[in-house]
N, C-alpha and C positions, 0 to 999 in steps of 0.2 A: 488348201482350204484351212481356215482360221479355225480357232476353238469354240469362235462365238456360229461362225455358220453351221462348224460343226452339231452344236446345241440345236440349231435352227432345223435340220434337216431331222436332226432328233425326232425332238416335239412334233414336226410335220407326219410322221410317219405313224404315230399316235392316230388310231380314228376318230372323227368326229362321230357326229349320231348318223348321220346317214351309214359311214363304215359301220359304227357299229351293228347298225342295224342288218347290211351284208353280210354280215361276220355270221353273227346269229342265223338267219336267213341259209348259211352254209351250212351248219350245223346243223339244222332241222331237216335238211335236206337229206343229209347223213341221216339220221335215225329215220325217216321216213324210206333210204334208200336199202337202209338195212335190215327193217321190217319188212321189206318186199323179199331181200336176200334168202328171209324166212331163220334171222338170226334171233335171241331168245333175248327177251329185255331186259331180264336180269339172269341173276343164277338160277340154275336150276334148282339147286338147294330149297329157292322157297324165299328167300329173304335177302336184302341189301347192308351190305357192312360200312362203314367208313374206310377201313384199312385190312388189307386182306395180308400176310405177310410173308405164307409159306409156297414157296415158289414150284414144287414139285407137289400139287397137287389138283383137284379139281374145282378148285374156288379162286383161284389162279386167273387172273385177266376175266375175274366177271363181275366185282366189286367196284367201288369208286374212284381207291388210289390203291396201292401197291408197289413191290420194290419199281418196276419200269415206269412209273409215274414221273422217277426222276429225267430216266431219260425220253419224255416228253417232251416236260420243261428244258432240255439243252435244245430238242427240237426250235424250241421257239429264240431261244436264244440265237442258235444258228440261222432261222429266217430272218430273223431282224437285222444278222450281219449281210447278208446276201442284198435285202432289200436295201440297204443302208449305203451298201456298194453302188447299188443298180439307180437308186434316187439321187446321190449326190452326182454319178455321173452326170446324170439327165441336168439337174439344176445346174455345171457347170457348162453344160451346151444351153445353158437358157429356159430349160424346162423349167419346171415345177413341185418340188415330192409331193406324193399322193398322201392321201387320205384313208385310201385302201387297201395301203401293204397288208394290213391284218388280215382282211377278206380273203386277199390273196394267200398268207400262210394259212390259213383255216382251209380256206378248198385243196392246196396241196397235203396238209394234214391229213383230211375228211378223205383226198385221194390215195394215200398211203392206208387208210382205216379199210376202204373196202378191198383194199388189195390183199391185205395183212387176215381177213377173214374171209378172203376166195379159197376152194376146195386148194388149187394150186399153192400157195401157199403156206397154209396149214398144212397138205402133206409133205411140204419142205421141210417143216419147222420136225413134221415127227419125225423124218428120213435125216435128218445131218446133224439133228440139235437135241442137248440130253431133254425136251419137251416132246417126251416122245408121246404122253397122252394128251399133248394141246390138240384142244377140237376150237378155239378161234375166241374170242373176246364175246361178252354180254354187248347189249347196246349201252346201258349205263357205264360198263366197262368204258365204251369206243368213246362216248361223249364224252367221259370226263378226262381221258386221254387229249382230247382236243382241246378242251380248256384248259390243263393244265401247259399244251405248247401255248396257249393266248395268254397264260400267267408269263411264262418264262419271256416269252415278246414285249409285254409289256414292261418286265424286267429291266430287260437287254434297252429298252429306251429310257430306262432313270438311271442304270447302275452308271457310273464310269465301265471303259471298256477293261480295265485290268480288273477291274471288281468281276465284269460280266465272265472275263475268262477263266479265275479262278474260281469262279460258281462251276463251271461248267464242269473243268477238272476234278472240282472237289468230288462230286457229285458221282462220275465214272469211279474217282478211286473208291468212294463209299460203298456203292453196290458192288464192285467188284471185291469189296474186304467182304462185306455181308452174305454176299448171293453167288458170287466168284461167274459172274456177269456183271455186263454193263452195254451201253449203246455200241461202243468198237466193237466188239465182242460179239454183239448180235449180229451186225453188218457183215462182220468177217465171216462167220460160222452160216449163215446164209446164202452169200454169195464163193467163199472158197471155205469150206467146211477142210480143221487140220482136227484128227484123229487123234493127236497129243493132248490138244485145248478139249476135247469133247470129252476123254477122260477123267483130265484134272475137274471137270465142271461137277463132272457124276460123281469127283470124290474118291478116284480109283487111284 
């Protein structure tokens, strides 16, 4: 594939208004799904911040952005490469790229949001992870989490792709200097929790 189809497949994957309107349509769906959850819409605190910054406490995943906001945004970077893969296949058997990969990363987003605030989870996160008082994300929290992977996607379809990869990097090494986390890190300690990483995280 050329650099110009390359571009082509780009653009394509871009929503139009109707994606867009999916997209959203996902989203609300989410807040409407997590209000059922009986999850709390904002902080308990009482109030909404822009940026919330200290990561071991209880204002942690219930404001707008904060340090894991970053790794939302690679979230969305990473679907746009998957999609990217999956639509150029298609178009070279003759298909066509969609219109609704976004749609698409926003419901697998919105499906990681209510998993990430099921009881199961949360008591993973207290059981393996120095988050030992996370009780789950606000809904303003979870939405804005999902826009910022629909920031990072929309990204990953203007940047060049070495531009898109050293966003992604930069962004791990920063929180992991700031907050000694980051997206690997989370993954890891989730699914194979190491007792050395959990340490160094706490500071010990």
């Amino acid at each position: 594939m050329d650099n110009s189809t390359s571009r082509a497949v780009a653009q394509s994957l871009l929503p139009d208004t109707r994606g867009l309107i999916a997209a959203v349509g996902v989203l609300l769906a989410l807040v409407a799904m997590e209000l059922a959850m009986g999850r709390p819409p904002i902080c308990t605190c009482g109030y909404v911040k822009l940026w919330h910054g200290v990561v071991q406490s209880s204002g942690n995943s219930q404001h707008i952005a904060d340090w894991y906001s970053f790794s939302h945004v690679i979230h969305g970077l990473l679907f746009y490469f998957f999609a990217w893969l999956l639509w150029r296949k298609w178009r070279l058997f003759g298909g066509r790229p969609s219109r609704w990969a976004l749609a698409i990363a926003v419901a697998f987003e919105a499906f990681w949001e209510l998993l990430e605030n099921s009881p199961m989870i949360i008591d993973r996160y207290r059981a393996v992870t120095v988050s030992y008082g996370y009780s789950g994300d606000s809904i303003v929290n979870s939405a804005s989490d999902v826009i910022f992977m629909m920031a990072g996607f929309w990204l990953a379809a203007r940047l060049p792709v070495r531009l898109s990869i050293a966003l992604a990097i930069l962004f791990e090494l920063f929180t992991l200097l700031m907050i000694r986390d980051n997206l690997t890190l989370n993954i890891l300690m989730l699914v194979w929790p190491v007792d050395a990483i959990r340490q160094w995280q706490a500071g010990a």
